[in-house]
N, C-alpha and C positions, 0 to 999 in steps of 0.2 A: 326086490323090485322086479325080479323076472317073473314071481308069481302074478304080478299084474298085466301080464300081456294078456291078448284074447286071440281066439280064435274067430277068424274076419276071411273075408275077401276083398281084393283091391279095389274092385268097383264100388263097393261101402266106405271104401277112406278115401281115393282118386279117381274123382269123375273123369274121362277121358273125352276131348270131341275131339272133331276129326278138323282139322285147321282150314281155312277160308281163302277160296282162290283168287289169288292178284296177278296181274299180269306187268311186266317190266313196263309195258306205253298205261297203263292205269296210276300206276306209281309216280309222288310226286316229290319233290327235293323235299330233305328234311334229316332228322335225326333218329326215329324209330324204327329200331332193328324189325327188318324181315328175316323170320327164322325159318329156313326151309331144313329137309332133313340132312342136310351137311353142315349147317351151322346158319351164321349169318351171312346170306346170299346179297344185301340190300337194305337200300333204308328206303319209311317213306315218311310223308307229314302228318300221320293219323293212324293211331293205334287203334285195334282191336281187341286186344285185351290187355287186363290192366297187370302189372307186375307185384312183386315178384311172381316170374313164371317158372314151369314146368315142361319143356315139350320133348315129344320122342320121335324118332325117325318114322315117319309112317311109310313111303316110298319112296324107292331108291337106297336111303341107306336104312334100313330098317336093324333096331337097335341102340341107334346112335340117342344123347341123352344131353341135353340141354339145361342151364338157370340163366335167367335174366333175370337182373334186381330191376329194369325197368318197364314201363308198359311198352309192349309191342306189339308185331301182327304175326301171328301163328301162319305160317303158308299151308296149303291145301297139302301139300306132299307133308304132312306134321298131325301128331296127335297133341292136345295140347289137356293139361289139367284144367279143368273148368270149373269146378267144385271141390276145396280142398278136404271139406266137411269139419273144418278147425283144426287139424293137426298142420303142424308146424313146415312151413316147405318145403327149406331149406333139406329138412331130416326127409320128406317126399318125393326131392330131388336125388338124393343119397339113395335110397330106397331103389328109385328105378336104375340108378347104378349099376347098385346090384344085382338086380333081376336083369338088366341089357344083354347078359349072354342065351338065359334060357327066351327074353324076346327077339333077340336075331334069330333064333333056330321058329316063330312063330310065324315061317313068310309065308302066304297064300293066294303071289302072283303066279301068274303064268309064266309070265316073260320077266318086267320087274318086278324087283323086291316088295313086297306091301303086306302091310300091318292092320288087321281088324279089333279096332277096340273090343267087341264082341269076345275078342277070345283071349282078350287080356283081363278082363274084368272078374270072371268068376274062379280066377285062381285063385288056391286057398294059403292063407298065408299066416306069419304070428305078427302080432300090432304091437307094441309099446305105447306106455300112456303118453301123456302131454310133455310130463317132464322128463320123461325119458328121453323121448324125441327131441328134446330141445337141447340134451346133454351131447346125444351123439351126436348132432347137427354141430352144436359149438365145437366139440373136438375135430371134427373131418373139417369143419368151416374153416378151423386155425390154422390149420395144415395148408388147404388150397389158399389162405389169405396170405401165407406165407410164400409161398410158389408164386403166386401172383404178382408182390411185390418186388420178390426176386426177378421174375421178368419185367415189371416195367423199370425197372433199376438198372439191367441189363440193355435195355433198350435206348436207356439215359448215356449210358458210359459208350456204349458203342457208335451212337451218335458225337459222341464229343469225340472220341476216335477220328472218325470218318471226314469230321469238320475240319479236323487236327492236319490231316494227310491232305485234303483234298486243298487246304489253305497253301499250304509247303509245295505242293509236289505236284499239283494242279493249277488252280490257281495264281502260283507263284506270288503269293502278298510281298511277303517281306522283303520280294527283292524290286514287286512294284514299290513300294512304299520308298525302297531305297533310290529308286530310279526318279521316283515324285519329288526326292527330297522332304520325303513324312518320314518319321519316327515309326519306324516297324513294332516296335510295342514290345519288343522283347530284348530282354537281357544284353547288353554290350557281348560281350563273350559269343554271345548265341547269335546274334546279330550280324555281326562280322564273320560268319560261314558265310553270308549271305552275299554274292555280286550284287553289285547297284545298276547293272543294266541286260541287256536282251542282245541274242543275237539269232540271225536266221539258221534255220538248218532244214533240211530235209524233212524233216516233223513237225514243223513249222518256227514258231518264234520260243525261243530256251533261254534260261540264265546264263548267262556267258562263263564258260567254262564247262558247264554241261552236256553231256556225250548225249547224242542220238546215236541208240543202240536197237537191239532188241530183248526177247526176254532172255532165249537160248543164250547171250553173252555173259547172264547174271543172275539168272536161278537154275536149279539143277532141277529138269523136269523127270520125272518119274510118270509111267504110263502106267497105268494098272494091266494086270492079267487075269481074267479070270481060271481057278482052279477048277479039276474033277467036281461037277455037281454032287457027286459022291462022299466029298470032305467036307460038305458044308451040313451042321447040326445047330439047334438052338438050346441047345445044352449048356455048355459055355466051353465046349472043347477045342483047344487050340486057343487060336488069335479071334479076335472081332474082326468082321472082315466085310468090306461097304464097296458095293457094286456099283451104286450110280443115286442120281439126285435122290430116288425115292429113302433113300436112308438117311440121308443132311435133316434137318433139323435147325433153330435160330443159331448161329454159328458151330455148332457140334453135331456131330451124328447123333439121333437120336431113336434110328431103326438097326436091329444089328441079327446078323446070325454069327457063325464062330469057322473058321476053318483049321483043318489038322493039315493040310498040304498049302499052306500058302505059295504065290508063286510068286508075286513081286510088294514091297511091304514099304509102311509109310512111317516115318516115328514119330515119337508125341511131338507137337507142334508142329507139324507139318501141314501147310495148308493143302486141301484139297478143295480139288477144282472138275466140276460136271465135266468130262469131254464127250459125251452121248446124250441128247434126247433129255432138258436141255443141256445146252452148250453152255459155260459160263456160271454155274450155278456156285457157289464159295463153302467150305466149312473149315474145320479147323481139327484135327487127329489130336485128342486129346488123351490117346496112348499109343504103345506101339499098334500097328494094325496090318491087316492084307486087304489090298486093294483090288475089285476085278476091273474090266476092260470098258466099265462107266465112268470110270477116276482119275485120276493121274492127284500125285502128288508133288509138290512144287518147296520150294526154299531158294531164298537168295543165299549165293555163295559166300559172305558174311556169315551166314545163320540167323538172319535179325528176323528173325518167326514173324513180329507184331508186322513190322514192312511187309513180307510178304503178304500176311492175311490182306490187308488195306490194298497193297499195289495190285491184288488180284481182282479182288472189288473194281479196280479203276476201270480194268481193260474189259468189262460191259461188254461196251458198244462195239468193240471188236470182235468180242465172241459172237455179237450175235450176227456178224455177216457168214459160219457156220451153222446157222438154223437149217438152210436148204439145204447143207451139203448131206451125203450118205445116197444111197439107195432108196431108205423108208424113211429114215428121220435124220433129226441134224446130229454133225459129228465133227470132230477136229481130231487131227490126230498131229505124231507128235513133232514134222517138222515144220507144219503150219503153228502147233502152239508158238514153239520157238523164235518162229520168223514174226510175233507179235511188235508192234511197235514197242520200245520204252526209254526213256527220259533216265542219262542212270544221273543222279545226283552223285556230289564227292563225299566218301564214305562217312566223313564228320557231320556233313548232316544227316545222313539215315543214323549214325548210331546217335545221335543226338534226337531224332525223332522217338525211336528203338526206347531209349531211358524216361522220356516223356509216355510211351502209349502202352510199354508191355506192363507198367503196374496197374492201369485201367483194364489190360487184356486178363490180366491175373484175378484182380478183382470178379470179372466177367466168371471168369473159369470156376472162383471158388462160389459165386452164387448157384449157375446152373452143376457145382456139384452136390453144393445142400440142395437144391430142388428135385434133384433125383432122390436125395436119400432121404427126402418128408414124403413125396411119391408114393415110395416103396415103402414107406412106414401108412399110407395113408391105405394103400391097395391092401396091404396086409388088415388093417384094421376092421376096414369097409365090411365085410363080408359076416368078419365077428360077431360086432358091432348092431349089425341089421338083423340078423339072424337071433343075435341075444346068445350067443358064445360066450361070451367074455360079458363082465360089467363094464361100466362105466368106468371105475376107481379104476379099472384095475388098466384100461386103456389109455389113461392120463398118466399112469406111472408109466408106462412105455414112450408114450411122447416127449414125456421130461426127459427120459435118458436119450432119446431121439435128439432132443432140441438143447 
């Protein structure tokens, strides 16, 4: 089958044009993605071209590689496929994948980054036929559909999480319902944690028996430090080690370099929490790690990890009256964390939430950890794959042991 590739240019198999300017007061309600070169900037009521598409960064982020299965509007700052010339897309989208590092190195702004179709087009390249492109296309498809799922699935559970906490521990349902004289909806046993009425306090109106505290009374905050710029490598020597929001990720770090001098360290489950630039931001240490002076690491004295991830979430609106504070940006440090408002519940109901939310937290943990490892099976392939390295057969036997 590799006898059958050809010797081509990209501009002979992907037409590229140069995307069309909208402006945010031109845009109207709707549901068609505006693709600018960061992604999806906006929606508007009226497409421009039709889907599935193709677009690449043209300026600003020049590189960057986009599919949408449906019609939308190519932004002016976008090069978009105009002309597929019958080969298959999806394997067109995979394609500029691939090539996205040697096109980031093609800037020819002054100032911003910008991409000239001109000099994307008459690079020479190898083609695969029809069905070839339809093979690879299916295997890298399977991979990202699987990724995919995994986060809208993640998205699901973590929502039922957040519903779960904010009902108990916000909210206060169960002990309105008890206070209503309504049936709280849950278990006798579980139910009866519950007070049937409110009382004032200082933080306002609480379940009676309920401590108005703070956080410094009920988690062990942990501040980060940053180490010797000199111990950090992306090797993978030492520890993972996360300076500040740009590394978070949908509840896990998902940016990482490694340090050999750690100087203050977080352990697996441990929530962490943006104290710099911003403030408030949430993930979750899903191994041991070194934290710098962006971080602080948090646990309630229990240990009940799932509580902390959610009660960190709560306190928002608190962090964000440190936006203004610092010099240049916002900051919190660490006896304002501690002087935080917090509500403690009696230990029976956090560990009673704790048995409810950490096997949804687990569930979470074990998705985004097969989606790293389809990832890193798909990055590995990609390159193969497109190039005509490797067959087909021989990539599907890799994924099966993969999967």
């Amino acid at each position: 089958m590799a006898g059958e590739w050809i010797d081509t240019i990209i501009g002979e198999q992907a037409t590229l044009q140069r995307g069309i300017d909208i402006t945010r007061a031109e845009q109207r309600s709707g549901t068609v993605p505006v693709i600018s070169s960061g992604g999806v900037s906006s929606y508007h009521d009226t497409p421009a071209a039709t889907g599935p598409g193709v677009i690449l960064g043209r300026k600003g982020v020049v590189g960057s590689v986009y599919f949408v299965a449906t019609d939308y509007w190519p932004h002016d700052t976008t090069l978009w496929v105009k002309d597929f010339h019958g080969n298959d897309r999806r394997f067109v989208y995979y394609f500029f994948k691939w090539m996205a590092p040697r096109i980031a190195t093609m800037d020819v702004g002054s100032a911003n980054p910008t991409l000239n179709r001109n000099h994307v087009h008459p690079i020479e390249i190898r083609w695969p036929p029809l069905p070839e492109q339809r093979a690879i296309a299916h295997i890298l498809g399977t991979l990202d559909d699987k990724i995919e799922l995994n986060r809208r699935m993640n998205e699901t559970l973590e929502a039922m999480a957040r519903a779960l906490f904010k009902s108990w521990f916000v909210d206060f349902d169960p002990v309105r319902a008890k206070a209503e004289g309504r049936d709280p909806g849950l278990p006798k046993p579980l139910a009866d944690l519950f007070p049937d009425s409110f009382e004032d306090s200082e933080l306002g109106e609480i379940p009676k028996g309920w401590k108005p505290s703070n956080v410094g009374k009920h988690f062990n905050v942990t501040m980060g430090q940053s180490p010797p710029g000199s111990t950090y490598n992306e090797l993978g020597d030492g520890l993972p080690f996360f300076q500040g929001r740009t590394d978070f990720g949908f509840r896990f770090p998902s940016r990482r370099v490694f340090c050999t001098a750690p100087t203050r360290l977080a352990k697996a489950g441990d929530t962490l929490v943006s104290v710099r630039a911003p403030v408030g931001d949430v993930n979750i240490a899903i191994e041991p790690c070194a934290i710098g002076r962006g971080v602080a690491a948090v646990r309630h004295l229990s240990g009940c990890g799932s509580f902390t991830y959610h009660a960190m979430h709560n306190l928002g609106e608190h962090f964000c009256k440190f936006e203004g504070e610092g010099t240049v940006f916002g900051s919190i440090n660490k006896a304002d964390f501690e002087r935080l408002p917090f509500v403690a519940p009696p230990q029976a109901v956090l560990d009673c939430f704790e048995r409810i939310a950490s096997p949804i937290d687990d569930r979470v943990e074990s998705n985004e950890g097969e989606s790293r490892s389809l990832a890193a099976l798909r990055y590995a392939l990609l390159p193969k794959l497109i190039s005509g390295e490797i067959r087909v057969s021989d990539a599907s036997s890799r994924m099966l042991e993969a999967t």
